[in-house]
N, C-alpha and C positions, 0 to 999 in steps of 0.2 A: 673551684678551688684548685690551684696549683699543685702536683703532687708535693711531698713535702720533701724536702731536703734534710738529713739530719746528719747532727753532730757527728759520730760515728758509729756505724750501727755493723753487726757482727754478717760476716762474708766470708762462706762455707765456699772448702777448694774441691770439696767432689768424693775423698775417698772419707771422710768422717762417719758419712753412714753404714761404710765396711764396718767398720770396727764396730760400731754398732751394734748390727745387725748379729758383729759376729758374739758380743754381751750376749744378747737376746737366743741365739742360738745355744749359746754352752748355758744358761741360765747363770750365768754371771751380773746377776743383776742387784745384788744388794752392795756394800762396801765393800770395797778391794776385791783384788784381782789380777789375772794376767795383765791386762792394760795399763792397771796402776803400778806394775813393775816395769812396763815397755816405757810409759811415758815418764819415769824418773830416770831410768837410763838415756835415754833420750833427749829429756832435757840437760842433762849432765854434760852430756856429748853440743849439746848445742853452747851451754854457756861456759864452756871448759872447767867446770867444778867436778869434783870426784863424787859427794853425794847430794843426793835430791827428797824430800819428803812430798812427797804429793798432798795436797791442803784442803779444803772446803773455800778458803779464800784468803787472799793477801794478809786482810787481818789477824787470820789464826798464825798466820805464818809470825808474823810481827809479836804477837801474843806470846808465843814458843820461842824465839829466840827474846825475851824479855827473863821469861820463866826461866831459861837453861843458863841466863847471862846472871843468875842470882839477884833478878830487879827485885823488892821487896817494899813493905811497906813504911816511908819516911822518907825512900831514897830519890833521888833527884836523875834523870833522863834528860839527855841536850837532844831537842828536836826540832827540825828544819821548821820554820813557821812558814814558810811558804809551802803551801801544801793541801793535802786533803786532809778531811778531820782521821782518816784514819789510819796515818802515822802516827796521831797521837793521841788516839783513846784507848789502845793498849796500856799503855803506860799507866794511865788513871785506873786500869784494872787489877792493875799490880799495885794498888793503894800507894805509888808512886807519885812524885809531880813534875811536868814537864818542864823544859827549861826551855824558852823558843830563841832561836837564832835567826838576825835576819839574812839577807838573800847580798850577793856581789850582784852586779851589772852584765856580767861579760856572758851568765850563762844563767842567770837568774838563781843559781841554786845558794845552797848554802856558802856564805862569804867563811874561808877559815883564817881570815885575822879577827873576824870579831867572834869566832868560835876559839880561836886559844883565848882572845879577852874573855871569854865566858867562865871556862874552866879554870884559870885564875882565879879570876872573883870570885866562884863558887867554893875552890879549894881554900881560898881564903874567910872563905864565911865557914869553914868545916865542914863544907859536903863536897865531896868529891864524888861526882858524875859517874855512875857506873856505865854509859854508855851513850854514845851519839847516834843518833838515827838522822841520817842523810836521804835527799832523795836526788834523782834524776826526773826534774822534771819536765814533762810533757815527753823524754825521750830524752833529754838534754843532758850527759853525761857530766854533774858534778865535779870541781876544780879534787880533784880526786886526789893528783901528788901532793899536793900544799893541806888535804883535810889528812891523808895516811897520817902524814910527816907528824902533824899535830896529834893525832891520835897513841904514835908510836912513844913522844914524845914525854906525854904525861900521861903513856898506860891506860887508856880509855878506849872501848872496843867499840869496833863501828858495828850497825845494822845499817846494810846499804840497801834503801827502800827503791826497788827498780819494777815495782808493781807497773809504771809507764813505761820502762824501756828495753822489753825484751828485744831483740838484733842491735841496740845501741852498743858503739865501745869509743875507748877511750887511751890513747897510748900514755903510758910510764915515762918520763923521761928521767929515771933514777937510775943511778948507779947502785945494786943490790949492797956493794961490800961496805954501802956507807951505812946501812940500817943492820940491826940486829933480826934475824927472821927465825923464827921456832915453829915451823910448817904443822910438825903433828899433834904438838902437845898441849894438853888440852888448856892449858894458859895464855897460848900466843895469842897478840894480836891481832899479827897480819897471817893470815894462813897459807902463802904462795912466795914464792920469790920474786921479788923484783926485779922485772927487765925493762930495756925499752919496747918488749913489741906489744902492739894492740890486746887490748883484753878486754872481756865483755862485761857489758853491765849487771854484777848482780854476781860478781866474782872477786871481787877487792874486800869485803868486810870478813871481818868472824862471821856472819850470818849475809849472807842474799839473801832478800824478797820478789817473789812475781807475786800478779794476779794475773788472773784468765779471769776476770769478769766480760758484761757481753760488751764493753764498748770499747776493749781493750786492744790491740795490734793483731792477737788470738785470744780466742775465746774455747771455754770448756764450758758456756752455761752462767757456771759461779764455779768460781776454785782459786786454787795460787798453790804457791810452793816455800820450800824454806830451802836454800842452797848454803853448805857449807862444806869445806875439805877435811871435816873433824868428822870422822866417822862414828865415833862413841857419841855426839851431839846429834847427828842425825838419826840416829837407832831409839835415841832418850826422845828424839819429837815424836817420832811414830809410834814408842809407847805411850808417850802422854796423850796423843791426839788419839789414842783408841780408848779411849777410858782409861787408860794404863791399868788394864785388867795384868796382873801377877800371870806366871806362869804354872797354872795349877788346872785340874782338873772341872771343880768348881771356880765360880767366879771370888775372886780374893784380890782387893786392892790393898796397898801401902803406900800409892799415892792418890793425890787427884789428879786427875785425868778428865780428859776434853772430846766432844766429839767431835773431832776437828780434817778426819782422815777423805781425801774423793772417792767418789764411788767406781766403779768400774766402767761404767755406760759414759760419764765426762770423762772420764781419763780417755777412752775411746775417741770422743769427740776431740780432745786435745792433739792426742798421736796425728788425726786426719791432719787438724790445724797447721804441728810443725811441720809436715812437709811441704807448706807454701807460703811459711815464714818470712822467706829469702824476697818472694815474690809480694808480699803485702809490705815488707821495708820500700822496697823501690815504687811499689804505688803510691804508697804515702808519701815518700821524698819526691817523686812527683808531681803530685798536687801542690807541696810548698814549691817547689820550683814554677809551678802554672802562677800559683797567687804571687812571686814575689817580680815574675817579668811581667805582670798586667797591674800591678798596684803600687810594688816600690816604689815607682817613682813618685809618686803623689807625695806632697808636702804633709808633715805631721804624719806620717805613716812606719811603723819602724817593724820590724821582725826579729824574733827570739833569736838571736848570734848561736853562731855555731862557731867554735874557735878552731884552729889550724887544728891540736888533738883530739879533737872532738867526732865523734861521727854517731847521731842523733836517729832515729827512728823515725821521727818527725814524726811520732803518734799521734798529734795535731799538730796544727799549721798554729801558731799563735802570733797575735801583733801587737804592738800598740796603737793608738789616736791621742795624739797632744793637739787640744783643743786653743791652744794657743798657736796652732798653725794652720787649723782645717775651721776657721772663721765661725769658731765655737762650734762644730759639730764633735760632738762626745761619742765616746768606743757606744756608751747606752745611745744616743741616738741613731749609730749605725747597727748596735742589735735590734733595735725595735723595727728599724727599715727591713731588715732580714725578717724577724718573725711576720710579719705583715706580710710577705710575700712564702711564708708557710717556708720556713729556712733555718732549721735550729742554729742558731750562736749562744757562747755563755759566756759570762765574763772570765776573766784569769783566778783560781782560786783566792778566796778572801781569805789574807792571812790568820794563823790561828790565836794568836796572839790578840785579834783586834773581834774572836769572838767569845759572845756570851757565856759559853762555857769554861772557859780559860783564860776569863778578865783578871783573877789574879794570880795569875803565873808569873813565875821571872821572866825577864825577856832583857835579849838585847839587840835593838834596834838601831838601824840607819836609815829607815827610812823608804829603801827601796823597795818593799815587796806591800808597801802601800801605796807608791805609789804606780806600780804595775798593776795591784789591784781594779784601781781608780780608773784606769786607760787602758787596760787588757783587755783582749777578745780574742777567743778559741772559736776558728772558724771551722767549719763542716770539713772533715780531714778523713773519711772513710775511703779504704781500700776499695769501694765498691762505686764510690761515686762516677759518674759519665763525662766526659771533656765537655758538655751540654749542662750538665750540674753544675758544672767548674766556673762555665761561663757567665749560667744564671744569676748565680752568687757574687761576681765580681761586679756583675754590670749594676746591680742596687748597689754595692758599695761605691761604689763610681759614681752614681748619680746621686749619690745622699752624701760624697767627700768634693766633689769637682763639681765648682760654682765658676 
């Protein structure tokens, strides 16, 4: 058997066992900690946001700016349906219901013309949307000025779900004095000014999300973060996420509270992580670079766009296969070629909208994030893989695409 190739699997830069080690030493070894304060300054510093709550995982992160954003139970949530289920099973914890929205073409992510069509209609049915949850997917930085503009529009806060695209960004091309901006206050929509220069992903919403799960760009094990520039919101996560134990002697809650906080030894693991950030973006942007000079050209073969403002993580390499051009070979017949030679592939997230948990949700659809479903493949995209992995992988798709 072939060693296996996989999807993308977690690739340690060397100094994460310091930190470690150095947990282990000071007996910093239950929740929180010096670390979990190094690596929320840090990430701060990395995605230009002023505060950071260190997480257990993307979800909690998601779960906490639901709770802080007043979601409650009857109210209705706009969420990217193109996605992982855990965008939006928050929402349904907050005895909320999603609303899904389908995907534009040019970046797969959320389309926001048929996102102001949604909030129309909803405001028109009497529920006005307390919040849109967007993602960046696979790294793919979200049409980001045209979803603000709507957001800003009819007063609906975004949660910018960037659990795929930490080092992704994405430039403004807005003139600030045309938007209303209220930076501090705890009502603003947009919490930053707008310019034209690049800004990272997971810094545009009322609330950013990461994750540091293990297959992520970095890893902490399991974790995430909740980023926001409102510092009275990020102080209320980090009570909530510790039980929201009261300030007392004894233990005395008045609210509920979650155990949602990282421990010290991953946050160690993470700090290792950001220092070679810089260096697992450019590994990854070259592997899509390896797949797209050995494969673009083949007929029926297409690649997740990156647009001129775009600048993407490439967390994975993703394509399509229209089998109306590769003489009925389907994206499923070129993963099965791949697992057969011990080569994880997976298909493009199955829209949520088209699963069994969310069969009666609202939705508005075009179409397109079914049928990227249908013909997408996430190929082996790891910072760690070899020019010899690189190769393995292209030469079955080539012999299972080129007849």
């Amino acid at each position: 058997m072939k060693n296996k190739i996989w999807l993308s699997s977690p690739h340690m830069g060397g100094d994460e066992i310091k930190f470690v080690n150095d947990a282990f030493k000071t007996n910093w070894i239950a929740p929180l900690g010096p670390h979990v304060n190094d690596f929320e300054d840090e990430l701060a510093k990395v995605t230009n946001v002023k505060y950071v709550a260190a997480l257990n995982s993307g979800t909690a992160a998601i779960h906490l700016a639901l709770i802080l954003l007043g979601v409650g139970r009857n109210d209705e949530v706009i969420c990217q349906t193109f996605t992982f289920s855990a965008s939006a099973n928050p929402i349904v914890y907050q005895g909320a219901t999603p609303v899904f929205v389908d995907s534009e073409i040019e970046t797969w992510n959320m389309d926001p013309v048929l996102l102001e069509e949604a909030i129309k209609d909803r405001i028109k049915k009497g529920k006005k949307p307390k919040a849109i949850i967007v993602v960046h997917l696979y790294g793919m930085p979200a049409k980001m000025r045209q979803i603000l503009d709507v957001s800003i529009r009819y007063q609906v806060p975004i949660i910018e779900d960037a659990a795929e695209a930490l080092g992704s960004r994405y430039q403004l091309k807005i003139k600030k004095e045309k938007l209303k901006i209220e930076n501090e206050e705890e009502n603003a929509i947009t919490p930053f000014s707008m310019t034209e220069e690049w800004k990272m992903c997971g810094s545009f919403g009322k609330f950013g999300i990461l994750s540091f799960n293990g297959n992520k760009i970095i890893t902490t094990s399991g974790g995430g973060a909740l980023l926001s520039n409102n510092k009275k919101l990020i102080e209320k996560a980090r009570f909530l996420a510790t039980q929201a134990r009261d300030s007392a002697p004894h233990y005395q809650h008045s609210h509920i509270g979650y155990n949602y906080r990282m421990s010290n030894v991953l946050a160690g693991i993470g700090r290792g992580q950001l220092k070679v950030l810089e260096q697992r973006v450019k590994q990854r942007r070259s592997n899509f670079e390896y797949y797209k000079k050995h494969l673009g050209q083949i007929k029926g073969v297409e690649f997740q766009p990156e647009p001129e403002n775009s600048f993407s993580n490439r967390w994975l390499t993703a394509i399509t296969i229209n089998p109306k051009l590769t003489n009925g070979i389907t994206r499923e017949d070129v993963r099965l070629a791949l697992e057969k030679e011990n080569i994880e592939a997976r298909p493009l997230w199955k829209p949520m909208h088209l699963q069994p948990v969310f069969k009666d949700a609202p939705k508005y659809i075009n179409g397109n994030s079914e049928k990227l479903f249908k013909n997408g493949l996430c190929l082996p995209s790891g910072s760690n893989l070899s020019r010899k992995d690189l190769k393995r992988v292209v030469e079955v798709i080539k012999r299972k695409l080129i007849f």
